[in-house]
ZAMARDO-600155 format. One line per field, with one value per residue: residue in one letter; x, y, z of N, C-alpha, C in turn; chain; residue number from 0. Coordinates in pm, whole numbers, plus 50000, padded with zeros to 5 digits. Each point is the difference from the previous one (the first is absolute). Layout:
BEGIN
residu (A:...) $
n.east (X:...) $
n.north (Y:...) $
n.up (Z:...) $
ca.east (X:...) $
ca.north (Y:...) $
ca.up (Z:...) $
c.east (X:...) $
c.north (Y:...) $
c.up (Z:...) $
chaine (A:...) $
num (NUM:...) $
***
This chain:
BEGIN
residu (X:X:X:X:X:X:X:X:X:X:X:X:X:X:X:X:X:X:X:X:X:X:X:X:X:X:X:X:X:X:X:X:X:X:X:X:X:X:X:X:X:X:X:X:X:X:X:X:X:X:X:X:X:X:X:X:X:X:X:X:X:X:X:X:X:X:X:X:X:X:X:X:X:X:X:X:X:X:X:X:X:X:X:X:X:X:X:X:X:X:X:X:X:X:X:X:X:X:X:X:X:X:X:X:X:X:X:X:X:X:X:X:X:X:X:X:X:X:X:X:X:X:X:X:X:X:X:X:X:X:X:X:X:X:X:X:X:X:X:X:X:X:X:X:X:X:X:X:X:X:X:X:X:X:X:X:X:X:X:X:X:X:X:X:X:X:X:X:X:X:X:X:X:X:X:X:X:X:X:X:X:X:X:X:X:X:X:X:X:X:X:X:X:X:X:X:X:X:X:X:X:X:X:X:X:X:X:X:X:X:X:X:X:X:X:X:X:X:X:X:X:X:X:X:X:X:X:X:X:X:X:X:X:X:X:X:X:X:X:X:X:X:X:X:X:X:X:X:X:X:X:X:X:X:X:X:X:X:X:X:X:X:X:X:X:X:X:X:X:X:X:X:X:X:X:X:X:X:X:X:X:X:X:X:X:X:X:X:X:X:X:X:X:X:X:X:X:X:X:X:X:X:X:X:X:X:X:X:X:X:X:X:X:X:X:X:X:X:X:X) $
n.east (99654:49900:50044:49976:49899:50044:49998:50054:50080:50030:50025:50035:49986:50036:50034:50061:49999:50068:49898:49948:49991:49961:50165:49890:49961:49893:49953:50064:50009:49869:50044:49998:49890:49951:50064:50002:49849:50093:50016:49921:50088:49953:50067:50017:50099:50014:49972:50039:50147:49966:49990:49911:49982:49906:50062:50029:50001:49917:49945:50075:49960:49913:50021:50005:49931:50020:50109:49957:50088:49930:49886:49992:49948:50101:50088:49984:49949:50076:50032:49945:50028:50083:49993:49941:49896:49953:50003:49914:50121:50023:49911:49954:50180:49954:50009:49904:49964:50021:50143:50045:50055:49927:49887:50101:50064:49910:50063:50100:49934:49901:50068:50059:49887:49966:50116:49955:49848:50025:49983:49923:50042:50047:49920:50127:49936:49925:50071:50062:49943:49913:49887:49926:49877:50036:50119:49981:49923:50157:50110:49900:49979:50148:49977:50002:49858:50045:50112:49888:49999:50114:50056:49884:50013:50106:50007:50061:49889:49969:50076:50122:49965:50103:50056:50177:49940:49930:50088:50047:49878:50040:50204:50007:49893:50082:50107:49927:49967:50102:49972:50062:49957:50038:50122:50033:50032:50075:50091:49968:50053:50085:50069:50026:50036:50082:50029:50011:50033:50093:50030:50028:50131:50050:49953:50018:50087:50009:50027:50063:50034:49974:50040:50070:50036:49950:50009:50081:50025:49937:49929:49968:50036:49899:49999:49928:49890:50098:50054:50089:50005:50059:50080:50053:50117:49997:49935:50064:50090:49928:50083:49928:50000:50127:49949:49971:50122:50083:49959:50042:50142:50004:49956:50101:49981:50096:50075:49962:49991:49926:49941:49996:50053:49927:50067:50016:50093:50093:49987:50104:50064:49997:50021:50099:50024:49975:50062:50090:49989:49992:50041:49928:50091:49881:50123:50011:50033:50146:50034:50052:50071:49937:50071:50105:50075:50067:50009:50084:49874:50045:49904:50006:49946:49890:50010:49958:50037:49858:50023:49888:49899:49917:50112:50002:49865:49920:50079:49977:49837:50038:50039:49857) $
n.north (34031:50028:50044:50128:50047:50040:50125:50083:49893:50049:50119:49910:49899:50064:50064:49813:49949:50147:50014:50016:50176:49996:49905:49923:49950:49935:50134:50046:49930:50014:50173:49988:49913:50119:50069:49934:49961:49890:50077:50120:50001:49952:50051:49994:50044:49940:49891:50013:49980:49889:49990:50117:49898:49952:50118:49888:50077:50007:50019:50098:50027:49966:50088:50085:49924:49941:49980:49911:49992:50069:49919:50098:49896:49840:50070:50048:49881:49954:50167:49989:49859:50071:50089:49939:49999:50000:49894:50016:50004:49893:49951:50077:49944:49884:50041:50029:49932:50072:49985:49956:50077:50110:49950:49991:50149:50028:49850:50045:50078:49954:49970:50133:50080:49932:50007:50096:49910:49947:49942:49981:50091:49947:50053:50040:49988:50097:49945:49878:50135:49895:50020:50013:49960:49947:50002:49907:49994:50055:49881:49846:49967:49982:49929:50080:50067:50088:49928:49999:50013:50046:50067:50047:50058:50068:50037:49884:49942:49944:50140:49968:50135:50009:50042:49974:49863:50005:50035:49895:49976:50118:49953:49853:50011:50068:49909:49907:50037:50104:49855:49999:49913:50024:50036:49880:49921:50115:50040:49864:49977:50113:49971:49903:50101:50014:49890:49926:50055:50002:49818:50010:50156:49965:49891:50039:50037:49909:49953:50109:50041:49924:50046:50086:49939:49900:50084:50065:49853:50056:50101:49839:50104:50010:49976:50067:49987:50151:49903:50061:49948:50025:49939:49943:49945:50064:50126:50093:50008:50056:50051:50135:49890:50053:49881:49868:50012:49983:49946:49916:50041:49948:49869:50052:50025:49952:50064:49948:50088:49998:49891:50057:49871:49963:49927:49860:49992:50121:49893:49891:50079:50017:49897:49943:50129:49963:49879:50068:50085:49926:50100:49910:50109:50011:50001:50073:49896:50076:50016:49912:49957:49870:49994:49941:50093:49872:50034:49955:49965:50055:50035:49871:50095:49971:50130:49955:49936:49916:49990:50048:49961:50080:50024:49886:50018:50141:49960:49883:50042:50079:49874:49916) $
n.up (74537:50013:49902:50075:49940:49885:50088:49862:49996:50153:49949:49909:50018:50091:49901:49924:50097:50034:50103:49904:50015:49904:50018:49959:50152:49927:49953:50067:50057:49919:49966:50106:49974:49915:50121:50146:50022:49966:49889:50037:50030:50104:50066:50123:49992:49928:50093:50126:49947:50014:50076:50005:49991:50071:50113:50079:50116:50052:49891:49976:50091:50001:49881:50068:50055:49868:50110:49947:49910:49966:49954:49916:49932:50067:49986:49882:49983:50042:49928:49864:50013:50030:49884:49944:50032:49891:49900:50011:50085:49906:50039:50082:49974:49932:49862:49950:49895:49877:50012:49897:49961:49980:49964:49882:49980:50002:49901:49947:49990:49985:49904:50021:50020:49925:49921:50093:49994:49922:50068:49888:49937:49904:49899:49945:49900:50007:49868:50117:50062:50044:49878:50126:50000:50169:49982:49919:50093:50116:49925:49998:50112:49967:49882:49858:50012:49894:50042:50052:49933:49903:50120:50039:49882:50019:50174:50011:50149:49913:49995:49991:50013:50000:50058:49989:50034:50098:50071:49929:50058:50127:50005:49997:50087:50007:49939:50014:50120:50015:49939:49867:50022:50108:49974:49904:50075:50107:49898:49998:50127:50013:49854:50042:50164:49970:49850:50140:50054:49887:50013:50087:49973:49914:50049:50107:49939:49926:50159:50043:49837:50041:50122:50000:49893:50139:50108:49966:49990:50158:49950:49986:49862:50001:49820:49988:49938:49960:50137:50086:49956:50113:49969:50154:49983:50089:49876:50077:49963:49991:49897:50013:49865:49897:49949:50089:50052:49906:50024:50149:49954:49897:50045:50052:49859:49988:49985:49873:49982:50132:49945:49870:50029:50066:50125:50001:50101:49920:49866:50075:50061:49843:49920:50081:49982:49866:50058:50098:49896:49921:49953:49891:49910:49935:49920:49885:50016:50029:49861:50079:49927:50023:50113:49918:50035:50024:50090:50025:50143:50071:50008:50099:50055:49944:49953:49906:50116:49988:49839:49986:49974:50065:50087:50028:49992:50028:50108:50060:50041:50124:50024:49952) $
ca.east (49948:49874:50027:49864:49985:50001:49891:49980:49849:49896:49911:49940:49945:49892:49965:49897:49939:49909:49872:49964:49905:49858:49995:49956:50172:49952:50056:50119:50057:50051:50049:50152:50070:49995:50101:50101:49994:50110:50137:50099:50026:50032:50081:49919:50038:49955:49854:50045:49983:49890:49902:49843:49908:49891:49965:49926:50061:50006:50033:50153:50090:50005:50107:50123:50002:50079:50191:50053:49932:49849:49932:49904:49879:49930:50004:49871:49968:50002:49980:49887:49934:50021:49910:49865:49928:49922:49983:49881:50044:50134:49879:49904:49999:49986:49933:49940:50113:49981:50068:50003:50143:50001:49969:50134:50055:49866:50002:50162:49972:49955:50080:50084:49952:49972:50117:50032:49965:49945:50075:49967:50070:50143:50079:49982:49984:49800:49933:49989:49878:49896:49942:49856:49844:49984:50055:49947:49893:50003:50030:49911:49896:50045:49978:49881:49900:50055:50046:49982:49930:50088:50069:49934:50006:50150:50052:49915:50088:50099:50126:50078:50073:50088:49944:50057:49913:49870:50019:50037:49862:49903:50040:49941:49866:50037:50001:49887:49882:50003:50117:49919:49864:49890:49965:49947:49856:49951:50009:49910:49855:49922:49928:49877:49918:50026:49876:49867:49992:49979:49894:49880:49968:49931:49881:49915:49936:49892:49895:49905:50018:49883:49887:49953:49951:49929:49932:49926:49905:49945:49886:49900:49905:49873:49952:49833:49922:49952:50038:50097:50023:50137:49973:50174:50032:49900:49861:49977:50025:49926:49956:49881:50060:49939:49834:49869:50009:49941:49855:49928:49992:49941:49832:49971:50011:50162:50024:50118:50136:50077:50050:50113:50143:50033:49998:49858:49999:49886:49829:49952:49977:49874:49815:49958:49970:49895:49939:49945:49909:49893:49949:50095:49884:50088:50029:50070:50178:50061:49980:50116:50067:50025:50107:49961:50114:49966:50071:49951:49959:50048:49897:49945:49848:49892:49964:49845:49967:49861:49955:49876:50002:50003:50127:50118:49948:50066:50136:50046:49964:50107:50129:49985) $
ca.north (50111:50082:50140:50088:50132:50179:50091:50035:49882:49988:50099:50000:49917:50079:50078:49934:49926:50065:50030:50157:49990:49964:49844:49904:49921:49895:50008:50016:49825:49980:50056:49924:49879:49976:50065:49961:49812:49920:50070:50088:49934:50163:49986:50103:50114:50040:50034:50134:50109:49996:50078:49981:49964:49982:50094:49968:49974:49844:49899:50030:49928:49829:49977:49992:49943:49889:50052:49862:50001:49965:50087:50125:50003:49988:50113:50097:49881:49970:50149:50053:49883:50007:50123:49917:49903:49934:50029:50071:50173:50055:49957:50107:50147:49981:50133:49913:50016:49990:49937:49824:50016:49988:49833:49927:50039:49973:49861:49968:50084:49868:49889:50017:49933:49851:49910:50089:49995:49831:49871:49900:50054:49993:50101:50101:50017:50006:49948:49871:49950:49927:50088:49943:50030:50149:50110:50059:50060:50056:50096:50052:50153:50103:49982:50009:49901:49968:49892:49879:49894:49955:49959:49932:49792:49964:49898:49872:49986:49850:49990:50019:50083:50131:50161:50010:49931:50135:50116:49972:50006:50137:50055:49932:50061:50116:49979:49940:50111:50100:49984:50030:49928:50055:50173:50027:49947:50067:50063:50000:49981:50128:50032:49955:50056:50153:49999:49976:50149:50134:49984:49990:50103:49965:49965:50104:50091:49931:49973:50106:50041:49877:50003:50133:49959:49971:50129:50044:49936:49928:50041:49997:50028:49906:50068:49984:50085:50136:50048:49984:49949:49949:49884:49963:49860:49916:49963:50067:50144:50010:50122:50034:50034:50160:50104:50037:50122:50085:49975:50089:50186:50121:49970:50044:50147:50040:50098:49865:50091:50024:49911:49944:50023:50000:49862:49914:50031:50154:50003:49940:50106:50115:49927:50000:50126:50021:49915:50010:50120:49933:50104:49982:50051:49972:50152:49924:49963:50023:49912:49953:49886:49878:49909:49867:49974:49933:50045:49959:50129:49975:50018:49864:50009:50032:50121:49978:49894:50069:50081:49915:49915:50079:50116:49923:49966:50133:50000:49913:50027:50081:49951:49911) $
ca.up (50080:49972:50024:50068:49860:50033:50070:49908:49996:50109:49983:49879:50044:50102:49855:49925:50121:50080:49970:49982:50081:49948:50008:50182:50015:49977:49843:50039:49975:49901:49925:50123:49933:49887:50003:50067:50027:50144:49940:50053:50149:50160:50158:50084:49970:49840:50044:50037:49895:49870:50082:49964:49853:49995:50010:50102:50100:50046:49931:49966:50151:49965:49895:50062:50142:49988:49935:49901:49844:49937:49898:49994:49940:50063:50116:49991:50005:50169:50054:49976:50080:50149:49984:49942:50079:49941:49851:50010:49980:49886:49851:50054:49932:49872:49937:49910:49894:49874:49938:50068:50085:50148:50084:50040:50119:50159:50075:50054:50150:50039:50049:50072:50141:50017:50016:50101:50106:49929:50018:49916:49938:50036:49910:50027:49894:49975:49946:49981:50017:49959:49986:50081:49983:50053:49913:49864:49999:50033:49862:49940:50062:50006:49892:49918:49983:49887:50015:50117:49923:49982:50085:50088:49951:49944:50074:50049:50098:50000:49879:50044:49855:50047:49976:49853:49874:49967:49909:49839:49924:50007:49898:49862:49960:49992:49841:49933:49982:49966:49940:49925:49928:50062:49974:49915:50081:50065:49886:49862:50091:50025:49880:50003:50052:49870:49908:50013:50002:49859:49949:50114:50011:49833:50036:50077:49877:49928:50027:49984:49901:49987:50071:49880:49872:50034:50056:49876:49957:50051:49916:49878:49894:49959:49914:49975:49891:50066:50115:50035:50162:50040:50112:50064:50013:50155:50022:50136:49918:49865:49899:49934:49849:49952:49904:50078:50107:49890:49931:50134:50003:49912:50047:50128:50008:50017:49896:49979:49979:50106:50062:49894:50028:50139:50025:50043:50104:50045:49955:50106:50102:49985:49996:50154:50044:49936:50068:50141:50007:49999:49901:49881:49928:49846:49912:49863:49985:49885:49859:50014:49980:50137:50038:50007:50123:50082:50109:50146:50066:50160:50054:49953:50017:49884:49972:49999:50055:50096:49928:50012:49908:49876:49967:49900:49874:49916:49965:49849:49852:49927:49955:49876) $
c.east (49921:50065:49884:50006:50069:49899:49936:49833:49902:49956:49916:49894:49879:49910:49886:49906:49873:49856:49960:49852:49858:49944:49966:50148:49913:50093:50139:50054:49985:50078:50185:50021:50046:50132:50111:50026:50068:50112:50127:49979:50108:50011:49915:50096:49958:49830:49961:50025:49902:49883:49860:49935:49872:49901:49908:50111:50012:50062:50166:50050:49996:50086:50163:50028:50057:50141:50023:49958:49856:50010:49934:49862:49981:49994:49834:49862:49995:49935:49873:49875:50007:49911:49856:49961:49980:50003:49853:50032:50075:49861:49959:50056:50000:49859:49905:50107:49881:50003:50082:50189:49925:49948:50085:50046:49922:49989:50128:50024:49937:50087:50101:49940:49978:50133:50075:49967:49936:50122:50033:50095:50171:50120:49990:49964:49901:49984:49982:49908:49907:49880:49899:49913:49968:50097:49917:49841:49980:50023:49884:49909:50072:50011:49907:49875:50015:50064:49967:49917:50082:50091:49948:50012:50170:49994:49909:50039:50068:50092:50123:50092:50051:49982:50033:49895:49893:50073:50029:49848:49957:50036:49897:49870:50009:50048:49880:49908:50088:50121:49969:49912:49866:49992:49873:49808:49946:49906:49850:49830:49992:49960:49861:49848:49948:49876:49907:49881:49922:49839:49846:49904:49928:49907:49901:49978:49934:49848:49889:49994:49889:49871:49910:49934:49869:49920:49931:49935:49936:49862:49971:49906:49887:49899:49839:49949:49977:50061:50144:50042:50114:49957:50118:49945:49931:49885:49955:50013:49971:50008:49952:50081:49949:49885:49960:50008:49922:49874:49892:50001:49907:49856:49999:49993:50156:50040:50168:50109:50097:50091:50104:50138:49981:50054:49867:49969:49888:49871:49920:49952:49876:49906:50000:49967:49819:49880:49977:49936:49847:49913:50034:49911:50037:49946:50022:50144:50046:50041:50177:50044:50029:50125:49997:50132:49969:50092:49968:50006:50087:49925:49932:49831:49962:49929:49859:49926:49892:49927:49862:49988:49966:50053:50079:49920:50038:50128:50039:49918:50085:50115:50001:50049) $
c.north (50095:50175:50071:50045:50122:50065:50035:49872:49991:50120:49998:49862:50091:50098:49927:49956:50059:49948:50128:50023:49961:49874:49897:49901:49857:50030:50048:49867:49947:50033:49952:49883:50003:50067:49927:49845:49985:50014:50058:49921:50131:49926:50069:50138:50074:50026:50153:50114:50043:50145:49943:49932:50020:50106:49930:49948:49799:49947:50054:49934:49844:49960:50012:49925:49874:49998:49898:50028:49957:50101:50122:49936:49921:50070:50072:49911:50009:50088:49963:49918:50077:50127:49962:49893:49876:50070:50092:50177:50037:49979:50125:50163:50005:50102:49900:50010:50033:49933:49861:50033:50024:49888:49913:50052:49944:49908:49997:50067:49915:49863:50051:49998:49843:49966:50091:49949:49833:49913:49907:50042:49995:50095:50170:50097:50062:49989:49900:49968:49911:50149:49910:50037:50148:50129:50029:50023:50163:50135:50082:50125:50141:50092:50098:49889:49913:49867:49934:49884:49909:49951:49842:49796:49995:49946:49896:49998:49868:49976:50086:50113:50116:50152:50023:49935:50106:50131:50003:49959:50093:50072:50006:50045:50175:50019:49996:50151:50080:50007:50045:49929:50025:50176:50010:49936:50088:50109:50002:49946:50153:50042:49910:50032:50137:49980:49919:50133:50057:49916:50010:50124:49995:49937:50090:50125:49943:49976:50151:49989:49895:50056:50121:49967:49904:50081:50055:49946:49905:49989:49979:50027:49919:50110:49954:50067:50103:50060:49922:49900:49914:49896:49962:49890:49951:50032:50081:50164:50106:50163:50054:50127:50157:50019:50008:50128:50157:49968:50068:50113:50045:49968:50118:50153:50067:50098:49910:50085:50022:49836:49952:49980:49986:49902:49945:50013:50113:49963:49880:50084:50100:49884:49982:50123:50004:49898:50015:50135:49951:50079:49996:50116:49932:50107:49968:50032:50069:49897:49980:49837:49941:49990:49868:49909:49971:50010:49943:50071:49922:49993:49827:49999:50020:50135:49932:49919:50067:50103:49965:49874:50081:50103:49891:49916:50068:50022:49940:50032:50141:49986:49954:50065) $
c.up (49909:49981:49947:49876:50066:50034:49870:49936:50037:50011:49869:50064:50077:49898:49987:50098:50069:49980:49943:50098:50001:49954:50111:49947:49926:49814:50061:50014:49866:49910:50054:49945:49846:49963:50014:49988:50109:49965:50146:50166:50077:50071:50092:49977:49871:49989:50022:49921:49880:50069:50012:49868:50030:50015:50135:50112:50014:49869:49968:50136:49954:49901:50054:50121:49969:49949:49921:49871:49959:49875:50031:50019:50171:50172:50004:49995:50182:50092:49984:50103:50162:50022:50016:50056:49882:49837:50024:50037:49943:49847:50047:49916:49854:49982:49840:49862:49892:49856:49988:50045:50149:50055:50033:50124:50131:49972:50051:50166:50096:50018:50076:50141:50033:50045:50129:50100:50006:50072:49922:49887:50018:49909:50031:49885:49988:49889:49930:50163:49976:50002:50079:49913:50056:49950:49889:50025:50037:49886:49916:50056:49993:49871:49940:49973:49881:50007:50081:49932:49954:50080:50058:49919:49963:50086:50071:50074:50051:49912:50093:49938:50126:49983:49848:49891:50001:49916:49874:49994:49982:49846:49826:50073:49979:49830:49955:50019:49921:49873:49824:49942:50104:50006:49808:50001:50034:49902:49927:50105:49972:49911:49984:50034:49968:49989:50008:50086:49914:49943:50091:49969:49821:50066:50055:49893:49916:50022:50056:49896:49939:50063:49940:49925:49983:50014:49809:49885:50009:49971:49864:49920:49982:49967:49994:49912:50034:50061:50036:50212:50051:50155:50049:50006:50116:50016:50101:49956:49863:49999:49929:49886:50041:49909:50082:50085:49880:49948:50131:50017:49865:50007:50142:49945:50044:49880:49981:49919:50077:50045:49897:50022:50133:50045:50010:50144:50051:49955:50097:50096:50026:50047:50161:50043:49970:50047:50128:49971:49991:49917:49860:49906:49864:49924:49897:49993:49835:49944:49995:49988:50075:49961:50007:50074:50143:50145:50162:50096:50120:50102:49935:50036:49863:50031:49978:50038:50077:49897:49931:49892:49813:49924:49954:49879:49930:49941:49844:49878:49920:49965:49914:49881) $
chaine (A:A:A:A:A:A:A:A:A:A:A:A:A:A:A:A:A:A:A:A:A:A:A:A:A:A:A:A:A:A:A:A:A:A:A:A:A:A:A:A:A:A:A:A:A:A:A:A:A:A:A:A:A:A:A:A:A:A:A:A:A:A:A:A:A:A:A:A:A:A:A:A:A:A:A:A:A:A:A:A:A:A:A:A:A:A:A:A:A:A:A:A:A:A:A:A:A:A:A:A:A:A:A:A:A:A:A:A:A:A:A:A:A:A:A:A:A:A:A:A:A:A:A:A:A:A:A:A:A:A:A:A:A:A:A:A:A:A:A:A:A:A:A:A:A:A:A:A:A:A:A:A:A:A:A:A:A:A:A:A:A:A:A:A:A:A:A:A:A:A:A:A:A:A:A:A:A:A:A:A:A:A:A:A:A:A:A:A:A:A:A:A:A:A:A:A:A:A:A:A:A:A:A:A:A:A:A:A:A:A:A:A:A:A:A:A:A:A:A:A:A:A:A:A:A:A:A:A:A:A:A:A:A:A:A:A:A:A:A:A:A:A:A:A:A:A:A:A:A:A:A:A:A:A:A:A:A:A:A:A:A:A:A:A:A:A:A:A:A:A:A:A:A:A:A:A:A:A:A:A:A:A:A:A:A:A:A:A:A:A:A:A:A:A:A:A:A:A:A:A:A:A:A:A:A:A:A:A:A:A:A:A:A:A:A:A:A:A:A:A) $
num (0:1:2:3:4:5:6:7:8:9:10:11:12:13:14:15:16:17:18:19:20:21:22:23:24:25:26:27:28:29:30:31:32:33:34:35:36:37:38:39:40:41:42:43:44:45:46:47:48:49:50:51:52:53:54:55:56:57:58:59:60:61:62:63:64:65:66:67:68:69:70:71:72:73:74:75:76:77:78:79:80:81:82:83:84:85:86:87:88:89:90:91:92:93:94:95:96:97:98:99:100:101:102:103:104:105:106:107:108:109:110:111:112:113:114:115:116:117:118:119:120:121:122:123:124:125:126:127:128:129:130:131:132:133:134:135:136:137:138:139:140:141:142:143:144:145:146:147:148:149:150:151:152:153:154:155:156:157:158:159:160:161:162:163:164:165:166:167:168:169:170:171:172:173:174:175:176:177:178:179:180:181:182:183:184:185:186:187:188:189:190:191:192:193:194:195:196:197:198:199:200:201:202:203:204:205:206:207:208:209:210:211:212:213:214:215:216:217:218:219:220:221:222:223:224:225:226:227:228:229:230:231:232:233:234:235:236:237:238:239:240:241:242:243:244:245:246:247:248:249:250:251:252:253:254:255:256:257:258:259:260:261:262:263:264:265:266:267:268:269:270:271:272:273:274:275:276:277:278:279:280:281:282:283:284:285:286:287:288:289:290:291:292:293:294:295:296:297:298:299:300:301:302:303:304:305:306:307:308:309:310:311:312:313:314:315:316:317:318:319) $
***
């Protein structure tokens, strides 16, 4: 003869059992089996006392509606089938997962609807479940994008692997990513990227730091008898040396005291001033020391460009 637990049990039983409120009854069955299994067996009275588990009318009446010894697990099993139309409104309150515990969890939740509502199924176990194709695709959409790749080739669908066999894979692909030889992988790809980084950014400085240096000598010296003249590399761009600028001003009558020390620039400047005046006087220039410093103008136009033919004869015989 079967003697009943103490009330004292069965209020502690109702403690562990309950649904809490923020639990769907799909992870509520599972957390029930992981508790109870086919362990604890009830009477319809004990049923009874047990009270409310589920926190769902229909389904606590159905738990108690049978007076012959059963199990907890398959009392709540029978409830839950008579509640529910179909595995599809017990899959409907599943929530996506993150993590590979949780994927586990949201496949075992899954086999508990299968073996609820499957004919084909003869255990009461979810997780000696057969894991379907269709479960584990479902798993997968529910899934981080992150693993679907992976997911998507563990299971074959012409292999016969249980909920329990999947979950000792999710386990071992869960070692393997986050285990330590891939935390130090992880490790040295980022140092890696670091410095491939640091070097991109050394490159890109170099290469202004090039480009500059181009820039400034980009203007070839080409020395002649007398005279001074600069030429760029493409042949398109051409600067007009400081004698000559000094040589146009003091043929122009300029008071070259005033220009001593000046930039080349300002003595570029005058001669265009002196050129759209169109008024050149010549004066006798003060008795001052050519510069023989060579300076580049910013200004890439030629200051004496359009200067007659015989102001640059002159020129040079005063340069001679």
């Amino acid at each position: 003869m079967k003697i009943p637990p103490p009330f004292s049990d069965l209020r502690g039983l109702r403690k562990d059992y309950r649904r809490q409120p923020d639990e769907s009854i799909i992870s509520w069955l599972v957390r029930l089996w992981d508790a109870a299994g086919e362990v604890t067996i009830l009477d319809g009275t004990e049923a009874r006392h047990l009270g409310s588990l589920s926190q769902d009318t229909v389904i606590d009446q159905g738990m108690m509606s049978r007076a012959s010894p059963h199990s907890l697990w398959e009392r709540v099993l029978e409830s839950v089938a008579q509640r529910y139309l179909c595995a599809d409104d017990l899959y409907m309150q599943q929530t996506g997962w993150k993590t590979i515990e949780q994927g586990i969890q949201r496949l075992r939740e899954m086999a508990v609807a299968e073996l609820i509502f499957s004919d084909d199924i003869t255990t009461r176990n979810p997780d000696l479940v057969p894991c379907t194709p269709v479960m584990w695709r479902k798993l997968v959409r529910l899934g981080p994008p992150e693993y679907a790749s992976a997911l998507a080739i563990m299971k074959r669908d012409d292999t016969y692997e249980t909920v329990l066999d999947m979950a000792k894979k999710l386990r071992a692909y869960a070692d393997a990513v986050h285990g330590p030889t891939h935390a130090r992988i992880a490790a040295v790809e980022t140092q890696l990227r670091k410095l491939e980084d640091k070097i991109e950014k050394n490159h890109k400085k170099l290469r202004e730091e090039i480009k500059e240096d181009l820039i400034q000598i980009s203007a070839v010296q080409i020395r002649g008898p007398g005279i001074q003249r600069w030429r760029s590399f493409d042949g398109e761009r051409r600067h007009t040396p400081r004698a000559e600028l000094w040589a146009f001003l003091r043929e122009s009558g300029e008071d070259m005291r005033r220009w001593d020390g000046e930039p080349t620039a300002a003595l570029a400047q005058r001669v265009r001033d002196l050129k759209r005046r169109g008024s050149i006087t010549k004066k006798r220039a003060a008795p001052v020391a050519r510069s023989r410093d060579v300076e580049y103008d910013d200004d890439m136009s030629d200051p004496l460009e359009g200067t007659s033919k015989a102001y640059a004869q002159g020129k040079k015989d005063n340069l001679a």
